[in-house]
N, CA, C and O atoms as CSV, one atom per row, in Angstrom:
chain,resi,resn,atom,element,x,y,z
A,1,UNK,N,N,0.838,-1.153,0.000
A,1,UNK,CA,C,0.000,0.000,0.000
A,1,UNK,C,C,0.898,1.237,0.000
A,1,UNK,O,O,2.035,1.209,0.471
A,2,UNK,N,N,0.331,2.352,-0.561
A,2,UNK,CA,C,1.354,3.328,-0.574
A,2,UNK,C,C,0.568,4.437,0.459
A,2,UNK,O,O,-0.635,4.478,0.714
A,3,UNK,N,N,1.524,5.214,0.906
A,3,UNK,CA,C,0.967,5.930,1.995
A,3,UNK,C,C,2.184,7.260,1.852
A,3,UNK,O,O,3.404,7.223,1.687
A,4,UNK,N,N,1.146,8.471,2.009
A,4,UNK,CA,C,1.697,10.078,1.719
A,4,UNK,C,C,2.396,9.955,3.535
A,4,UNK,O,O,1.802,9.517,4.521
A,5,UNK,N,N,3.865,10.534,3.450
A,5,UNK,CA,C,4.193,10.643,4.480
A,5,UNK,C,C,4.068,12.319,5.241
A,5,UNK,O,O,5.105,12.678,5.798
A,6,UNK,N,N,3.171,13.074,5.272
A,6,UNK,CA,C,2.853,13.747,5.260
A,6,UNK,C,C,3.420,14.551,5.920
A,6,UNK,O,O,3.766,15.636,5.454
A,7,UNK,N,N,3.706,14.080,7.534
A,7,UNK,CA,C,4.238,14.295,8.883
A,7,UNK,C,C,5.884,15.072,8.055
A,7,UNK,O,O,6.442,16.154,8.238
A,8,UNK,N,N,6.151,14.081,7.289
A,8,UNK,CA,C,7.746,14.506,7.312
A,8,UNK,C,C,7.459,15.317,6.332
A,8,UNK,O,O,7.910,16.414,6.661
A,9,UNK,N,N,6.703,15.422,4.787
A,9,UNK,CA,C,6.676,16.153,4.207
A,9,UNK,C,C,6.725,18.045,4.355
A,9,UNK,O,O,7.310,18.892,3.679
A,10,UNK,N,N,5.400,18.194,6.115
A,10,UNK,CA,C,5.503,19.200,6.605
A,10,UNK,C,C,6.979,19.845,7.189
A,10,UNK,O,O,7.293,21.005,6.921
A,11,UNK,N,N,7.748,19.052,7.928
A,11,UNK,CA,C,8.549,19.319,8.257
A,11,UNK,C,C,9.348,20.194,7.589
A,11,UNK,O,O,9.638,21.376,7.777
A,12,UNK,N,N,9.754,19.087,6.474
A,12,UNK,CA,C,10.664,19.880,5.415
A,12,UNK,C,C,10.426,21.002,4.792
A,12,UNK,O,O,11.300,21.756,4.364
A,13,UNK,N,N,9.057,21.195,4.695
A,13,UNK,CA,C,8.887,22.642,4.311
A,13,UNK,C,C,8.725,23.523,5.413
A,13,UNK,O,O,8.498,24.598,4.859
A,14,UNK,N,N,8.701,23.742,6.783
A,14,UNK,CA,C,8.952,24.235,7.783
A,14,UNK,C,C,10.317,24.522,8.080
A,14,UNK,O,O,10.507,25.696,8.398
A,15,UNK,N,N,11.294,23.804,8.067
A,15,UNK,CA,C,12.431,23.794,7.891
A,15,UNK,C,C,13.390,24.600,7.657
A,15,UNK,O,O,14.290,25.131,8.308
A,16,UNK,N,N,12.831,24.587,6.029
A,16,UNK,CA,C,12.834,25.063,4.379
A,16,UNK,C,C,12.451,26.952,4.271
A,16,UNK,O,O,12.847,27.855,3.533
A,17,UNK,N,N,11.371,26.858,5.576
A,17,UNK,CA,C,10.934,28.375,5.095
A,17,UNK,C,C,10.610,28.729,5.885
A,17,UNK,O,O,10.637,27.905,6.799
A,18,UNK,N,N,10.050,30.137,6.276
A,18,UNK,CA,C,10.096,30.961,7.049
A,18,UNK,C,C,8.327,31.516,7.500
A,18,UNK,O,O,7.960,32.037,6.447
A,19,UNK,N,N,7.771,31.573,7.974
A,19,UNK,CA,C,6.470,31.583,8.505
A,19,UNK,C,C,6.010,33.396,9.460
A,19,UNK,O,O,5.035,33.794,10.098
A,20,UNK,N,N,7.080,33.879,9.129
A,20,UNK,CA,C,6.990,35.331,9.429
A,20,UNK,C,C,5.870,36.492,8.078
A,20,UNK,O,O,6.035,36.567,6.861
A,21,UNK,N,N,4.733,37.268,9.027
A,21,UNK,CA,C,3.685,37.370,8.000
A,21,UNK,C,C,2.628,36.651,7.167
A,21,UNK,O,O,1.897,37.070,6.270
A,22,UNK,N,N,2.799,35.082,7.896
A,22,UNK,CA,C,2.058,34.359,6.829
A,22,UNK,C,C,0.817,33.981,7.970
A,22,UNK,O,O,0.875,33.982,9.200
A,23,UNK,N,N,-0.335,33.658,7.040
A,23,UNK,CA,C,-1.645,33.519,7.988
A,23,UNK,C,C,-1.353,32.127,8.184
A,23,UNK,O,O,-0.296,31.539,7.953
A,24,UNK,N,N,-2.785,31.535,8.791
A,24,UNK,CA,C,-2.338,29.617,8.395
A,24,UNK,C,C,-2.725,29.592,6.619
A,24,UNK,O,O,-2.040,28.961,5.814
A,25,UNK,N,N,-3.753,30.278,6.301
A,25,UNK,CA,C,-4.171,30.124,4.594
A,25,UNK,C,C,-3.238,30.075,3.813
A,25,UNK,O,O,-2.987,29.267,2.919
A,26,UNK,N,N,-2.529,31.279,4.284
A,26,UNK,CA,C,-1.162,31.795,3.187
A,26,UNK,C,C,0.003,30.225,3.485
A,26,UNK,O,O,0.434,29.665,2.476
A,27,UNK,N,N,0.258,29.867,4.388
A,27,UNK,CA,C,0.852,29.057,4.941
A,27,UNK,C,C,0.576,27.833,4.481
A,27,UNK,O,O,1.526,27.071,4.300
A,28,UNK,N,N,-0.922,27.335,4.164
A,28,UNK,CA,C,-1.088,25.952,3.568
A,28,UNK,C,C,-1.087,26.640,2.123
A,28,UNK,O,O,-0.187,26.067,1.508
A,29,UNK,N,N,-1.574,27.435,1.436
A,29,UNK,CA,C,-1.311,27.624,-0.454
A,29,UNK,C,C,-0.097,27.627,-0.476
A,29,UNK,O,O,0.349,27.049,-1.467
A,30,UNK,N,N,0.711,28.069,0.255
A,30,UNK,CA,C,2.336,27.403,0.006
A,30,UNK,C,C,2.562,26.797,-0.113
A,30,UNK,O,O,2.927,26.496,-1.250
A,31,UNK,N,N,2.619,25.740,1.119
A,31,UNK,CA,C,2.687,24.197,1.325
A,31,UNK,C,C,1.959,23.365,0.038
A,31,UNK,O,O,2.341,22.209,-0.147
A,32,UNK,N,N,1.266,23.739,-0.557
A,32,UNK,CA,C,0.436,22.849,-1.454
A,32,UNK,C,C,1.128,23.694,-2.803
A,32,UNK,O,O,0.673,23.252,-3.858
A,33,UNK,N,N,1.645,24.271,-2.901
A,33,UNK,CA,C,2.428,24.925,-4.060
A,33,UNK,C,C,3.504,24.500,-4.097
A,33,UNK,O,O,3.836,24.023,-5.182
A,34,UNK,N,N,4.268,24.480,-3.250
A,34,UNK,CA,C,5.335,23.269,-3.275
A,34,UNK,C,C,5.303,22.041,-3.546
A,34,UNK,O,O,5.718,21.566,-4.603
A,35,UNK,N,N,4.758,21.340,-2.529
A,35,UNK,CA,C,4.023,19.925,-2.761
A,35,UNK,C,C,4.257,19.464,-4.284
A,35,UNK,O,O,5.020,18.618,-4.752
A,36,UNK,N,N,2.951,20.673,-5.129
A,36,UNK,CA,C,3.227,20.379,-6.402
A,36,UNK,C,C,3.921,20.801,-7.685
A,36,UNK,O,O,3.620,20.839,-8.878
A,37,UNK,N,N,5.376,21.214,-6.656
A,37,UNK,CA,C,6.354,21.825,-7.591
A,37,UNK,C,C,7.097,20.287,-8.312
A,37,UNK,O,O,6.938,19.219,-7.721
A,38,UNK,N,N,7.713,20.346,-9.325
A,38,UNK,CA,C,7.993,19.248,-9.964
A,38,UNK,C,C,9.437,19.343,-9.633
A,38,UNK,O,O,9.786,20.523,-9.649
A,39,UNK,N,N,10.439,18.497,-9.328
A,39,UNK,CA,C,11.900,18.004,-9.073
A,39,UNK,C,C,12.247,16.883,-9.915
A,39,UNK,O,O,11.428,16.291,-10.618
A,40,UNK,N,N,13.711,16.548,-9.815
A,40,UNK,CA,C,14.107,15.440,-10.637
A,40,UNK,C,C,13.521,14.272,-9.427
A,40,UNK,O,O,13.330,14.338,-8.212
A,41,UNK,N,N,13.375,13.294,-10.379
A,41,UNK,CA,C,13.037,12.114,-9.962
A,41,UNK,C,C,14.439,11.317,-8.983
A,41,UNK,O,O,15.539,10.973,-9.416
A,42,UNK,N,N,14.024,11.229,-7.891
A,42,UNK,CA,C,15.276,10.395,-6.976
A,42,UNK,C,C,15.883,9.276,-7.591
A,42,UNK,O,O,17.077,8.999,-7.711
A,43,UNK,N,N,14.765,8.619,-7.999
A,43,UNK,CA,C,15.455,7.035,-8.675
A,43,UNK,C,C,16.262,7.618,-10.426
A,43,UNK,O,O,17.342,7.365,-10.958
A,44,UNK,N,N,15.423,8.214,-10.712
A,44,UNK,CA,C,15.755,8.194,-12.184
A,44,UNK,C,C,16.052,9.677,-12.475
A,44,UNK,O,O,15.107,10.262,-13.005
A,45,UNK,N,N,17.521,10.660,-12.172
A,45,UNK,CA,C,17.768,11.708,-12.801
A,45,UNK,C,C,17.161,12.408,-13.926
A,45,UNK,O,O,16.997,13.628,-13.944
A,46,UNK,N,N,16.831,11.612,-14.864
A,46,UNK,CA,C,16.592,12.361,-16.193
A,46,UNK,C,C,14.731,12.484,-16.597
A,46,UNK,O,O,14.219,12.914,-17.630
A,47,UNK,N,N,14.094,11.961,-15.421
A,47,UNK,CA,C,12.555,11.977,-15.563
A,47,UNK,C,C,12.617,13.298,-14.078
A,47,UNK,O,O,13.635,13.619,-13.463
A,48,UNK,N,N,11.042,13.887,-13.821
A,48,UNK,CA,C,11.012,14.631,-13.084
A,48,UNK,C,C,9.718,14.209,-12.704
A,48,UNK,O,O,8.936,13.596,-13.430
A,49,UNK,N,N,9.508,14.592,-11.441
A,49,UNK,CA,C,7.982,14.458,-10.771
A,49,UNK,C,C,7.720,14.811,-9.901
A,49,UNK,O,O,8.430,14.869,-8.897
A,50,UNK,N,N,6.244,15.269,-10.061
A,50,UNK,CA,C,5.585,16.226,-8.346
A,50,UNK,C,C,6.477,16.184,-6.987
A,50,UNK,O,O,6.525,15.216,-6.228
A,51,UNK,N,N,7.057,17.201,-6.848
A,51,UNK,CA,C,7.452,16.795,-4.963
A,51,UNK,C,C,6.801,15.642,-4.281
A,51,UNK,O,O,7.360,14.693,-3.731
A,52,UNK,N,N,4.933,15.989,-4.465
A,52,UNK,CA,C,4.599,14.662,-3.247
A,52,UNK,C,C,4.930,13.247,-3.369
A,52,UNK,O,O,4.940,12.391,-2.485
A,53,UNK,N,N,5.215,13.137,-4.688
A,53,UNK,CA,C,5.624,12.009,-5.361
A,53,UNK,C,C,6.579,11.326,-4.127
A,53,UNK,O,O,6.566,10.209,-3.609
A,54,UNK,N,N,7.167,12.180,-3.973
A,54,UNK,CA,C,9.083,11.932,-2.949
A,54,UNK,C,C,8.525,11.782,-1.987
A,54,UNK,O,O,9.316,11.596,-1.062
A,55,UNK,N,N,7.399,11.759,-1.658
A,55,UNK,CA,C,6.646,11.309,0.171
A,55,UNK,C,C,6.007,10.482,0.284
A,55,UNK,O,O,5.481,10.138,1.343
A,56,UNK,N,N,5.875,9.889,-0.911
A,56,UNK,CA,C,4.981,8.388,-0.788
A,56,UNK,C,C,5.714,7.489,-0.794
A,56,UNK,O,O,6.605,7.619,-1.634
A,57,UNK,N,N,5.758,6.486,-0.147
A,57,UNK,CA,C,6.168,4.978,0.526
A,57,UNK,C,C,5.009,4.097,0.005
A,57,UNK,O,O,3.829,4.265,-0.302
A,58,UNK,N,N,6.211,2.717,0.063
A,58,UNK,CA,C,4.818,1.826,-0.288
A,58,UNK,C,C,5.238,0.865,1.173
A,58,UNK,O,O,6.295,0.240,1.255
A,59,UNK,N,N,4.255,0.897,2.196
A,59,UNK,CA,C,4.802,0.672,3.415
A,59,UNK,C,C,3.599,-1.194,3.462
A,59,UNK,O,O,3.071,-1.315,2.357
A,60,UNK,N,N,3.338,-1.992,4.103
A,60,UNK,CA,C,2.638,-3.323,4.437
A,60,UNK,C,C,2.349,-3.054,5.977
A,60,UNK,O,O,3.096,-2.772,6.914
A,61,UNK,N,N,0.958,-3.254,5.878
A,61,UNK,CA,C,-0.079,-2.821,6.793
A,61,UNK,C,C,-0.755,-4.576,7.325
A,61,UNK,O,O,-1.009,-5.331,6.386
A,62,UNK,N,N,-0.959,-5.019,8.518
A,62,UNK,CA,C,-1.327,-5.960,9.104
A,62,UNK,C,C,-3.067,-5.803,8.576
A,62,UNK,O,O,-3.429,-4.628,8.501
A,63,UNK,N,N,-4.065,-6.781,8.241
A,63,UNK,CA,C,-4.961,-7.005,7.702
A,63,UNK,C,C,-6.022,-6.141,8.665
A,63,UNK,O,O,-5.678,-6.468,9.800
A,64,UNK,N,N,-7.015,-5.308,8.773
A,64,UNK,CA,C,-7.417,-4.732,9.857
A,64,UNK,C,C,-8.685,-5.502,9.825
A,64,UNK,O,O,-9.233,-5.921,8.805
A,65,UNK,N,N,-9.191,-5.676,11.332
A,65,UNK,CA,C,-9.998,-6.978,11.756
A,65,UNK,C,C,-11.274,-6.060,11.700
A,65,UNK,O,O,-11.398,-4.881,12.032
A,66,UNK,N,N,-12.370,-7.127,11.079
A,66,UNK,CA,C,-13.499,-6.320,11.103
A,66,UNK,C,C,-14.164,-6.987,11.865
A,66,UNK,O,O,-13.992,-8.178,12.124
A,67,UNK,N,N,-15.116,-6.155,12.357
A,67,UNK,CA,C,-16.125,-6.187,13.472
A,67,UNK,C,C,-17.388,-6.395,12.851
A,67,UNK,O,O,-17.830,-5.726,11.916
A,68,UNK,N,N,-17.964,-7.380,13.429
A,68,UNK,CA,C,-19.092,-7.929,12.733
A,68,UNK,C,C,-20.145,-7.621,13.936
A,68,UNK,O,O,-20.047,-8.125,15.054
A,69,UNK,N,N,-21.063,-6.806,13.577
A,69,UNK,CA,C,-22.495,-6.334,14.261
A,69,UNK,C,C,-23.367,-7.171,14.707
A,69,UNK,O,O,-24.380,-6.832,15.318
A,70,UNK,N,N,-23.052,-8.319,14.442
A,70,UNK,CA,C,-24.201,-9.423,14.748
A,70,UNK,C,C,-23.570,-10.264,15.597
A,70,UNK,O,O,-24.094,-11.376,15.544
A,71,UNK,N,N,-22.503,-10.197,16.496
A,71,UNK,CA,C,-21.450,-11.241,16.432
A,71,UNK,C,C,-20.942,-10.145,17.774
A,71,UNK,O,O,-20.631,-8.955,17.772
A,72,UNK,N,N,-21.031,-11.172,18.864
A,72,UNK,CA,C,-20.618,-10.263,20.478
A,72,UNK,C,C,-20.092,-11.625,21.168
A,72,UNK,O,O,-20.731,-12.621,21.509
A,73,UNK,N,N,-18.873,-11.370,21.247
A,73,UNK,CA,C,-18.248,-11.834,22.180
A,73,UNK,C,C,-17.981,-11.108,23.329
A,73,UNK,O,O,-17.185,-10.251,22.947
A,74,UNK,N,N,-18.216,-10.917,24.735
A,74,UNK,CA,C,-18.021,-10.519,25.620
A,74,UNK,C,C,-16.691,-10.982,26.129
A,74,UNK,O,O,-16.316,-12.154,26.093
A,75,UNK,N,N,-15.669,-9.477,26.840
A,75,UNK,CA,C,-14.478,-10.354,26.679
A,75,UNK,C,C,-14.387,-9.411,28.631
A,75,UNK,O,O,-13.320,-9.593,29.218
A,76,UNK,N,N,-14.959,-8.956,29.028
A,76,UNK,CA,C,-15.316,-8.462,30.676
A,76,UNK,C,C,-14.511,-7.166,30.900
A,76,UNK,O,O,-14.442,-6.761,32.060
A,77,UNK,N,N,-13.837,-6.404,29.837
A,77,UNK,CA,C,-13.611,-5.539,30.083
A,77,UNK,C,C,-14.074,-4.394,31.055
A,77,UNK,O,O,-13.617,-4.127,32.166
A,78,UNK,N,N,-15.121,-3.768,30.344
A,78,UNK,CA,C,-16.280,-2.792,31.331
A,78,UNK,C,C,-17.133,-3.764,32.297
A,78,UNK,O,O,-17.405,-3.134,33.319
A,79,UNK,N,N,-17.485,-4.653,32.324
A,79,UNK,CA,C,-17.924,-5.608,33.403
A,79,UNK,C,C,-16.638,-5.832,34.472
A,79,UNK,O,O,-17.166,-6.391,35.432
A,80,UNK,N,N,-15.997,-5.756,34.603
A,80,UNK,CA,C,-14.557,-5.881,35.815
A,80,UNK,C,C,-14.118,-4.717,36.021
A,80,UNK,O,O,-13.184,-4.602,36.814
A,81,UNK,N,N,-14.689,-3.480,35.339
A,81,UNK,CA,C,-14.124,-2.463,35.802
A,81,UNK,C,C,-14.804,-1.364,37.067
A,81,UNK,O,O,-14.231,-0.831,38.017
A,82,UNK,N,N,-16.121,-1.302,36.664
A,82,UNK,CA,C,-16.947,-1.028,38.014
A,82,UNK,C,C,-17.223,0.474,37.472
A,82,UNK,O,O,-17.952,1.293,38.032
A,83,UNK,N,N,-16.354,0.712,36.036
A,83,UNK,CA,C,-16.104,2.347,35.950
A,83,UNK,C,C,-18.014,2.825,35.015
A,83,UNK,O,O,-18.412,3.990,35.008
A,84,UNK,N,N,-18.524,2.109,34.616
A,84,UNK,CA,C,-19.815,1.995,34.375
A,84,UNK,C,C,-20.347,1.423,35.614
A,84,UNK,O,O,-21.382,1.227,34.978
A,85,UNK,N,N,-20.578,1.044,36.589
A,85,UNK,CA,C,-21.392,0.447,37.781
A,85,UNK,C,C,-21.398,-1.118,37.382
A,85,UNK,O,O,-20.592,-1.442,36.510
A,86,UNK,N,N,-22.257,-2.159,37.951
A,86,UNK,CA,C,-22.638,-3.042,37.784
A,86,UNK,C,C,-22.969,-3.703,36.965
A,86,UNK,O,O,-24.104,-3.246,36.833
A,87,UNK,N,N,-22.884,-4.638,36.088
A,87,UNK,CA,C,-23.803,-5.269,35.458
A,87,UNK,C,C,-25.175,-5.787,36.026
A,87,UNK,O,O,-26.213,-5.736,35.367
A,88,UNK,N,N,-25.094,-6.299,37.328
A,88,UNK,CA,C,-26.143,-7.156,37.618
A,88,UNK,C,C,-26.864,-6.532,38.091
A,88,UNK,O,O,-27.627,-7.281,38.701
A,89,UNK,N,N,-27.247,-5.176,38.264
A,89,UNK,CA,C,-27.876,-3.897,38.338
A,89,UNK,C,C,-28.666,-3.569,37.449
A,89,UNK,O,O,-28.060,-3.035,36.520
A,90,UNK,N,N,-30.366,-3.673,37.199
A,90,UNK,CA,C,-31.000,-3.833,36.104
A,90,UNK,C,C,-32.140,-2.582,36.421
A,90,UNK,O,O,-32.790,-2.533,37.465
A,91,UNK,N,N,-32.225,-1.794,35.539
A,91,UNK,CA,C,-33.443,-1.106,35.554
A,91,UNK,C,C,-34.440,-1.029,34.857
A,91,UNK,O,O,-34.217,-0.465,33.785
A,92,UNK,N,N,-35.626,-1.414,35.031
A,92,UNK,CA,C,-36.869,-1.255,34.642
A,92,UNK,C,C,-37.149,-2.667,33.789
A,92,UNK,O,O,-37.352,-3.584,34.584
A,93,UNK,N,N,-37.199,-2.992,32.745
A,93,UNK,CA,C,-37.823,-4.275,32.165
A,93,UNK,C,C,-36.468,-5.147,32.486
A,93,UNK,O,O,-35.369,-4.596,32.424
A,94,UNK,N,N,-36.637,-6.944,32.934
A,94,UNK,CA,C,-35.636,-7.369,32.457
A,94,UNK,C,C,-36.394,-8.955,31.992
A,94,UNK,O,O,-37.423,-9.564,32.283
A,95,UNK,N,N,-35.191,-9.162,31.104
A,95,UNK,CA,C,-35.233,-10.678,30.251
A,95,UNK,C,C,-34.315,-11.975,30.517
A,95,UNK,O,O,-33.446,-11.931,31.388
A,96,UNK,N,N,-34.457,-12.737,30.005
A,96,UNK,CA,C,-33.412,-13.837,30.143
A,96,UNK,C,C,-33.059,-14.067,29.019
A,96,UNK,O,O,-33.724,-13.719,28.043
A,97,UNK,N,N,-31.770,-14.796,28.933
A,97,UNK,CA,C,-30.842,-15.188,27.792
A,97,UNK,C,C,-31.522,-16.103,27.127
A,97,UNK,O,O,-31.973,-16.923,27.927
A,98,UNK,N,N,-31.849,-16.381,25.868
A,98,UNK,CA,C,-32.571,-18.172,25.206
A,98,UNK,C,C,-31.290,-18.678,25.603
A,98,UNK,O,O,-31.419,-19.838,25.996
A,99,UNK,N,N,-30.041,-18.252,25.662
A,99,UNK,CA,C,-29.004,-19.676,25.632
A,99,UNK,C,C,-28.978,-20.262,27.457
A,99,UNK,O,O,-29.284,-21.287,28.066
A,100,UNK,N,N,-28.414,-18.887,27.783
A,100,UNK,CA,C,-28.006,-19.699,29.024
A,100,UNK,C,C,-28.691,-19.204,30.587
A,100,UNK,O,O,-28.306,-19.563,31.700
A,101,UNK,N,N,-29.916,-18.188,30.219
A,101,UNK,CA,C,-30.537,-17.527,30.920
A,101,UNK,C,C,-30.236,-16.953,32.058
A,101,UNK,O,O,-30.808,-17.120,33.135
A,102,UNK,N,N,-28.875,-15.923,31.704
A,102,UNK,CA,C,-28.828,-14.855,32.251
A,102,UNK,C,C,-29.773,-14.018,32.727
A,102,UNK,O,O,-30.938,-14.414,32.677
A,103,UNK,N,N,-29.497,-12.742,33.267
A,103,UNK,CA,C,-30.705,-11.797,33.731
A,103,UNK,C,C,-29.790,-10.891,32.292
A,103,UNK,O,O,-28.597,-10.673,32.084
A,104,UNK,N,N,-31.077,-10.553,31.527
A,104,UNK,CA,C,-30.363,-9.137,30.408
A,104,UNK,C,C,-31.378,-8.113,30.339
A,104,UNK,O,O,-32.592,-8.262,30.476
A,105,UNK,N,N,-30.724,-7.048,30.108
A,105,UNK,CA,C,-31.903,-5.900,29.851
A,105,UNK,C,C,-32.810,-6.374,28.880
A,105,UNK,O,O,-32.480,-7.180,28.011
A,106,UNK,N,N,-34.388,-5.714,29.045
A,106,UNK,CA,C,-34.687,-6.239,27.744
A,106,UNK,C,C,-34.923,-5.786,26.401
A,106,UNK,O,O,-35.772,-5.997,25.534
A,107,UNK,N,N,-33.752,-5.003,26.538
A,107,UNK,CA,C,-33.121,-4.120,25.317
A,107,UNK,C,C,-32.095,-4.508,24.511
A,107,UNK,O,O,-31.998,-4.292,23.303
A,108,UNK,N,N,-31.279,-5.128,25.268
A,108,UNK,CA,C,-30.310,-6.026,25.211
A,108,UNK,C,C,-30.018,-6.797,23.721
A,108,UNK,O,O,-30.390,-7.970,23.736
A,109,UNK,N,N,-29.487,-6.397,22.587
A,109,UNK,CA,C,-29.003,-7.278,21.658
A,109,UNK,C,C,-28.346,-8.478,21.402
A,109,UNK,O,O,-28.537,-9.243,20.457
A,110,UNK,N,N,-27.459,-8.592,22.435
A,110,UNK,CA,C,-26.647,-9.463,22.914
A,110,UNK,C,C,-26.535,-10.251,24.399
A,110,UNK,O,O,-27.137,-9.590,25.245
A,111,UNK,N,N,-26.068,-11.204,24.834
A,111,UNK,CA,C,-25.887,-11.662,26.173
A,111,UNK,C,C,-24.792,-11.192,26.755
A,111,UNK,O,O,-23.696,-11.301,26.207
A,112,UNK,N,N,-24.966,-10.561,28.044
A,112,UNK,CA,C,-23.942,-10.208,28.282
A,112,UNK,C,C,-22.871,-11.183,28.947
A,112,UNK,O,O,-21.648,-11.049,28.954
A,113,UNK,N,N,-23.538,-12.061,29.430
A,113,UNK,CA,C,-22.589,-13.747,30.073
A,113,UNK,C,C,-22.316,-14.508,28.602
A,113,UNK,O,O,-21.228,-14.075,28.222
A,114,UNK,N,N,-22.638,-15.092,27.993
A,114,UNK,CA,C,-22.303,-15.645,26.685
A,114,UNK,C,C,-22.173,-15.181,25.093
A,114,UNK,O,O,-21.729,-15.842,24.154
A,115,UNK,N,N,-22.738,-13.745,25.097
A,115,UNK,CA,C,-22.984,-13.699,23.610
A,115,UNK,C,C,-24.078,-14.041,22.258
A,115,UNK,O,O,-24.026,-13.805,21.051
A,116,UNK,N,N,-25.096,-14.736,23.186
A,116,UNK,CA,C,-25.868,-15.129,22.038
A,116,UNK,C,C,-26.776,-13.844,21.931
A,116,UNK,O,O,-27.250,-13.161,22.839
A,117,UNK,N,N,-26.859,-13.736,20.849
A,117,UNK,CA,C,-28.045,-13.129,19.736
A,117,UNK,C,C,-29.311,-13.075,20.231
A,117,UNK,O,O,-29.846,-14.182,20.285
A,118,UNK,N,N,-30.023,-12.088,20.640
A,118,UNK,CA,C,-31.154,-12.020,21.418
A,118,UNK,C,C,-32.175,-11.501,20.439
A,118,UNK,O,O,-32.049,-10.487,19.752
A,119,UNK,N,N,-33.220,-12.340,20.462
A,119,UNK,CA,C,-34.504,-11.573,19.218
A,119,UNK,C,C,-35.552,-11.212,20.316
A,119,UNK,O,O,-36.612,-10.669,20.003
């Protein structure tokens, strides 16, 4: 995947120049005027290309885990922490689990002891 290194890109033009009189506006139409000033190409002398060109990396990113809405595993985080109150603290309607018949709100999408799918 390629990814604008942006962080360092700013730098260098901070660096590079001087920020006396300039608004933030005046300050980013610069920055983006540069950006797309054209230079020789790093790899290849005799071709030339956009500055941002020189800030992109092609960096490998770990697969990002998706979260499936229908699908609750309870793992006791906020239940062991106390920093929300209780779980077993129920107000106003309550239900039981079809799996393993917990006490659950009966709002409740999920179980909060096992996870099953509540209709």
């Amino acid at each position: 995947m390629k990814v604008f290194e942006g962080k360092k890109a700013a730098q260098d033009y901070m660096s590079a120049h001087t920020l006396a009189f300039s608004t933030p506006e005046l300050t980013l139409m610069r920055f983006s005027f540069w950006l797309a000033d054209m230079i020789p190409d790093p790899k290849d002398k005799s071709n030339t290309i956009p500055r941002i060109m020189a800030y992109v990396e092609e960096k490998d990113f770990a697969p990002v885990e998706i979260i499936d809405e229908d699908h609750y595993e309870p793992t006791g985080a906020v239940r062991n922490t106390g920093m929300y109150g209780s779980v077993n603290k129920t107000y106003g309607d309550v239900k039981f689990c079809s799996e393993c018949g917990s006490k659950i709100s009966s709002s409740a999408r999920f179980c909060t002891e096992c996870g099953a799918t509540q209709d």
